[in-house]
N, C-alpha and C positions, 0 to 999 in steps of 0.2 A: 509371758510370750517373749520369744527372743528376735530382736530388730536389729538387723545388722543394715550398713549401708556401707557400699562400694562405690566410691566416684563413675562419673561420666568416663574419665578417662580410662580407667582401668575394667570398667564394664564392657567397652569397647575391645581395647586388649584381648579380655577373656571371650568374648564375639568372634573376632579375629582368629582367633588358637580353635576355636571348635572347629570351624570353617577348616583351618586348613590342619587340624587332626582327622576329620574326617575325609577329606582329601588325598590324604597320604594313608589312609587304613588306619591310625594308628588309636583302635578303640578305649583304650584304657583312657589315652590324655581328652579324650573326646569325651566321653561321659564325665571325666571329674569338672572340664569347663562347663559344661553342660548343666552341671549339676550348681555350679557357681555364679552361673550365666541368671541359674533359677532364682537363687539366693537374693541376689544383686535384684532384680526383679519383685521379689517381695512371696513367693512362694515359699510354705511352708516347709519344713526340713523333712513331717513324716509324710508328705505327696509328693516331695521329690523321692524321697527312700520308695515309695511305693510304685512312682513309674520306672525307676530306673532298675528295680526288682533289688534290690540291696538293702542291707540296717539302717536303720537309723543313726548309730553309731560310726556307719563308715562315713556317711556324711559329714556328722561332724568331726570324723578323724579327719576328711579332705578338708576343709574349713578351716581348721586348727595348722593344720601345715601350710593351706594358704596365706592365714594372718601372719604365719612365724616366718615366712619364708619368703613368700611372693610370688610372683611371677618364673622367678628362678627355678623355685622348686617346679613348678608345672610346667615348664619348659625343657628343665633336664633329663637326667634318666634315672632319678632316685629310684624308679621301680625295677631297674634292672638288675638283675641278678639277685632278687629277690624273691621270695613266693614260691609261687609252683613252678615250674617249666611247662613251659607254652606246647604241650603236646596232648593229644586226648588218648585215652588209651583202645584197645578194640571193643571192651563191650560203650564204652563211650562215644565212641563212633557208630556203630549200631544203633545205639539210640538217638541221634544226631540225624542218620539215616532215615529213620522212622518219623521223625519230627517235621524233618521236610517233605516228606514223603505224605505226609497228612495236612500241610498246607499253612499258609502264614496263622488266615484267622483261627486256625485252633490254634494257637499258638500265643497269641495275645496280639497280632497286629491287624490292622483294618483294613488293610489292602489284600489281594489276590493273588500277587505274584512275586515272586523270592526275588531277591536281587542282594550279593554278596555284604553289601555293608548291613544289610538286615540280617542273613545269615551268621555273622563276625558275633553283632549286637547277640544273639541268639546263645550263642555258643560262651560269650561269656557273662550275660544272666543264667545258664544253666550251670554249666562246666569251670565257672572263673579262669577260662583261661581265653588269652589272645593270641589273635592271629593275625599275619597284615595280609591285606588284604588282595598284595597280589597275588601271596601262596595260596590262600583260599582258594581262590578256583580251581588248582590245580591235587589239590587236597579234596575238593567236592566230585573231580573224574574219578581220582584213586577209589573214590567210595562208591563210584556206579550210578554218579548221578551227572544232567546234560542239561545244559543250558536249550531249554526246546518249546515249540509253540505248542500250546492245549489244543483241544479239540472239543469240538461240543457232541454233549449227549442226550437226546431227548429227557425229560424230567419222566417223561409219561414210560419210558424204557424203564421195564422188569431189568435192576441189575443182575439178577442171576441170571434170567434168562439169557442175558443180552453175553454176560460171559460164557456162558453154554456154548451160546451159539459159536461165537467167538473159537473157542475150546474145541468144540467139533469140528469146523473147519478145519483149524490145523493138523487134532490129532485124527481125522477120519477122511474127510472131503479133501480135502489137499493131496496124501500120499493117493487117494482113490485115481485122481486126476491124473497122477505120474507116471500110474499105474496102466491106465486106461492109453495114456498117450503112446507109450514103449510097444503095449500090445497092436494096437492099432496102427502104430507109426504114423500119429498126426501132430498135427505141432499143438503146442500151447502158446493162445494168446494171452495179456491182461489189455484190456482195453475202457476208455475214458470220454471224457471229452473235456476240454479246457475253456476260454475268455483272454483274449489278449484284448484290454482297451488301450484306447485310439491315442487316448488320456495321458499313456507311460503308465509307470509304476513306481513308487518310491522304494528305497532302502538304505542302510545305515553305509555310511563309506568315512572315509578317513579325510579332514578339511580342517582348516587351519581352525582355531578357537575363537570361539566366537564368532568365527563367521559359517553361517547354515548355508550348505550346498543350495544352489536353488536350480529348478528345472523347467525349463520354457514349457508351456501346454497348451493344446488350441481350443480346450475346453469342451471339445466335440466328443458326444459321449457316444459313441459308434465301436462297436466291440467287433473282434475277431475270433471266429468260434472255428477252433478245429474238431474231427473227432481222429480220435489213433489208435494205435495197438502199438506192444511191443512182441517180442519172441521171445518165450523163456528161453531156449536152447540156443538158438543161431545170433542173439541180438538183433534181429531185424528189426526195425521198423517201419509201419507203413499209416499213412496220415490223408483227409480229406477235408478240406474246407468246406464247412457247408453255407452253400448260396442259395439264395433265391433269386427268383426272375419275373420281373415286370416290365411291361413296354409303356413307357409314357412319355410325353409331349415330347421333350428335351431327346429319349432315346430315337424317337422316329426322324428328328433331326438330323441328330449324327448319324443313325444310318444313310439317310438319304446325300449328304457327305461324304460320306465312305463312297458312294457310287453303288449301294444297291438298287438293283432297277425297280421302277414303277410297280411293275407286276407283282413284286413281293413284298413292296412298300404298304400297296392296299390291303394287301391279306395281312398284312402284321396289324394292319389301323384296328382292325377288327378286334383284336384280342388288347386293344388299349384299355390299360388301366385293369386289367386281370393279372394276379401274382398266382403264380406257380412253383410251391415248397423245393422242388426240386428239378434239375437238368433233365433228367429223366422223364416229368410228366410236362415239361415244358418242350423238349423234341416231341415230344407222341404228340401233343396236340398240332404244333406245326408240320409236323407229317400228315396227318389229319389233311391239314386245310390248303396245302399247300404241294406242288409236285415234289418228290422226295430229291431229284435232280437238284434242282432251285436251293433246298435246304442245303444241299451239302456245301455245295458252293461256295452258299456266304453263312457257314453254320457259325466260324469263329468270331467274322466283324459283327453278327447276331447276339451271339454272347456275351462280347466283349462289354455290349452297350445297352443290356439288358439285366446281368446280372447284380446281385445287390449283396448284403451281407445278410445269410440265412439264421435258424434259429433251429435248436435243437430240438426234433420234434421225430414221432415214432415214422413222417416219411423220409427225412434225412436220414434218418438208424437205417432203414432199412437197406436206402442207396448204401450206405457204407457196406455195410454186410458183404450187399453183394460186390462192390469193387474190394473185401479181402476174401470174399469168395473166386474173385478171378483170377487175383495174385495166387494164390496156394492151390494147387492143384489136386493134395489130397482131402484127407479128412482135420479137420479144422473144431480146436477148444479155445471155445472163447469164454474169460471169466469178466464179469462186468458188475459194474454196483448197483442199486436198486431203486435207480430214478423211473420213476412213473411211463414214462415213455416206451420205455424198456421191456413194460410188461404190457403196452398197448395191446387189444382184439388183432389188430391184422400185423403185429410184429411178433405178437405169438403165435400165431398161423406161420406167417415165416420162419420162424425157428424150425415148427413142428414138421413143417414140410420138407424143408433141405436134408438129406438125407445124411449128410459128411459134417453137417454142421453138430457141433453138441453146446450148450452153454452153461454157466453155473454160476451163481449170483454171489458174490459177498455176503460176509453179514453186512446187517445194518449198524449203521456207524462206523465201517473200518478202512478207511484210506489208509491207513498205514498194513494192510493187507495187500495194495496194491502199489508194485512197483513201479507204474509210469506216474505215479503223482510224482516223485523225486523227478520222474523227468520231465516234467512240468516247472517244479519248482526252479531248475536247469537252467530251463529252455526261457524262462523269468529272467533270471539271473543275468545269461548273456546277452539276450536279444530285448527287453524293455524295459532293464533297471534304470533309473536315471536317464532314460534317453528320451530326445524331445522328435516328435512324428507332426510336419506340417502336412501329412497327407496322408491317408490311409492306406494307400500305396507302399510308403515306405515301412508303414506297422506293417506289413503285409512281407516286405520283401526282406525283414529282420527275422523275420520269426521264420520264415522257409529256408534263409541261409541256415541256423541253428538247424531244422528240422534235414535238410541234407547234409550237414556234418554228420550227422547221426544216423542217418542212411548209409555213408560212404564209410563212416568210423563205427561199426557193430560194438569196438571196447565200450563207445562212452556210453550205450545201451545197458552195455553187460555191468558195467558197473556201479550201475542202482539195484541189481538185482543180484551181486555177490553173495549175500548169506543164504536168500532164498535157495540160490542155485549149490551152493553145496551143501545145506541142509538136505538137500531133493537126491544129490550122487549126477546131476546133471552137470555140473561144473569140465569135464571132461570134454 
């Protein structure tokens, strides 16, 4: 058995060099410290060969150059201009393509997610060749590949079915829709529904080293739920907060503050502590019980101090409906995804009855079939990254500026749904 020993000092050294070989991309000098790091350590020469996917012999060719050499040699550029030329060729690429494409752990790592210095690692256990690792990335676009977030798929999803479905969509349901809309001259919607919390939202940004951004929170977990549509053709958009409405202790206060008189003070006491899904069945009942005069009156400083934050449910869908039933005057396609609510008893009644209305579900599982998540993810971006909300107020009045830029700006609409729209001949 072969016992080598590397001082304190120079173990650290080669410590040192991995660190900042790996740092700077530059894999080759990083695996031989790596592999010397091992050495020094007391691990065997054929488990270092066998993790670092290499001979046996190259190890002790690095080894042998280390004792002759030193540090010098592992710090110079003895390997340049040497070897192969650091380039893959196209069916080498190809197959590089396909590797990543099938994911780290088939591959021999134990994580789930690619990140460049493992891809670099990859390419030169397969291919022996290096790359630094700032061209990397830029070498992984060329190849058709995007630094992008997964999505999940039920376990219990028929994969073929679930591509079928997928496959259909595009090549049959989709142009149907295009088809249907030209003839008919209705619009096409896609529509959603979103969560802004109260909380903010994190993301990555650019701050000095070492020191981590940090972001005030009031730790109130109070969400803001819109639902929306966009307009394939026109870029329109159009959006509705869903609230709910309850009168209690506190609210019958401030009405009576506001200076709502007696008379309609007692008829609200009545409905204390009764919640009502929506504006809609929340007026009907106070029309009910109350002269419809009186309501009008003080319907706003009522609302103002009654309303809550709602929740997405088949009586909110249905309000929306109809407030993009008001807005569009013709016939109206609306495509939506396949939340539960969606397909409620009395929201399928609703569909079936509206006569201009037509709808058409997603598959299941395809946000990336629907262009207002991008404008979501947007509407993220500007209005709650990194931003601190001492009030739900101001989550509130973040997210409506973004949502009127994009009412008054139809581009920044249009341009989450660029390929849709000229794949379609709509672009025009």
């Amino acid at each position: 058995m072969l016992n080598i020993s590397i001082s304190k000092e120079m173990m650290e050294k080669l410590r040192q060099n991995t660190v900042k070989a790996g740092t700077s991309g530059n894999i080759q000098v990083y695996r031989i410290s790596l592999a010397l790091v091992w050495v020094g350590e007391g691990k065997s020469i054929p488990d270092i060969a066998k993790d670092l996917q290499i001979t046996v012999k190259t190890v002790f060719n690095w080894l042998k150059a280390f004792m002759c050499k030193g540090m010098d040699w592992l710090t110079g550029s003895h390997y340049k201009g040497r070897g192969r030329k650091s380039k893959l060729t196209k069916a080498e690429k190809k197959e590089l393509y396909n590797m990543i494409k099938a994911g780290p752990e088939a591959n021999g790592f134990n994580c789930g997610i690619w990140n460049t210095a493992m891809i670099g690692e990859l390419i030169v256990r397969k291919f022996k060749v290096s790359y630094n690792l700032n061209y990397l990335s830029a070498l992984l676009k060329k190849l058709g590949l995007s630094y992008q977030k997964a999505i999940f798929v039920s376990d219990r999803q028929d994969e073929e079915k679930y591509e079928q479905a997928r496959k259909e969509w595009a090549e049959k349901t989709w142009p149907e829709i295009v088809k249907k809309a030209e003839k008919e001259n209705a619009v096409i919607l896609f529509g959603d529904e979103v969560s802004f919390a109260m909380w903010g939202s994190l993301a990555r940004t650019w701050a000095p080293v070492g020191e981590q951004p940090v972001v005030k929170t009031t730790g109130i977990r109070k969400g803001l739920k819109m639902f929306g549509v966009i307009e394939v053709k026109g870029g329109g958009f159009q959006y509705m907060e869903s609230l709910s409405y309850s009168l209690k202790a506190k609210s019958l206060k401030l009405l009576k503050e506001e200076g709502v008189p007696a008379e309609l003070l007692a008829v609200l006491k009545t409905l204390k502590n009764e919640k009502f899904p929506t504006q809609t069945l929340f007026m009907e009942r106070l029309n009910n019980i109350a002269g419809e005069e009186l309501i009008i009156k003080y319907k706003d400083v009522v609302l103002k101090h009654t309303e809550e934050s709602g929740k997405f449910n088949g009586d909110s869908y249905i309000e929306f409906l109809n407030r993009i039933l008001e807005h569009y005057e013709g016939n109206v396609i609306l495509i939506e995804d396949g939340a539960a609510y969606h397909r409620r008893a009395d929201v399928t009644e609703f569909k079936k009855n509206t006569a201009r209305l037509s709808v058409y579900q997603l598959p299941a599982f395809s946000p990336d079939y629907n262009p207002i998540e991008k404008l979501w993810k947007n509407t993220k971006r500007d209005a709650t990254h990194l931003k601190y909300f001492r009030t739900f107020e101001e989550l509130r009045n973040s997210v409506i500026e973004a949502f009127r830029g994009y009412m008054e700006d139809a581009g920044q609409v249009i341009r989450v749904m660029q390929k849709l729209r000229k794949d379609s001949g709509l672009s025009a």
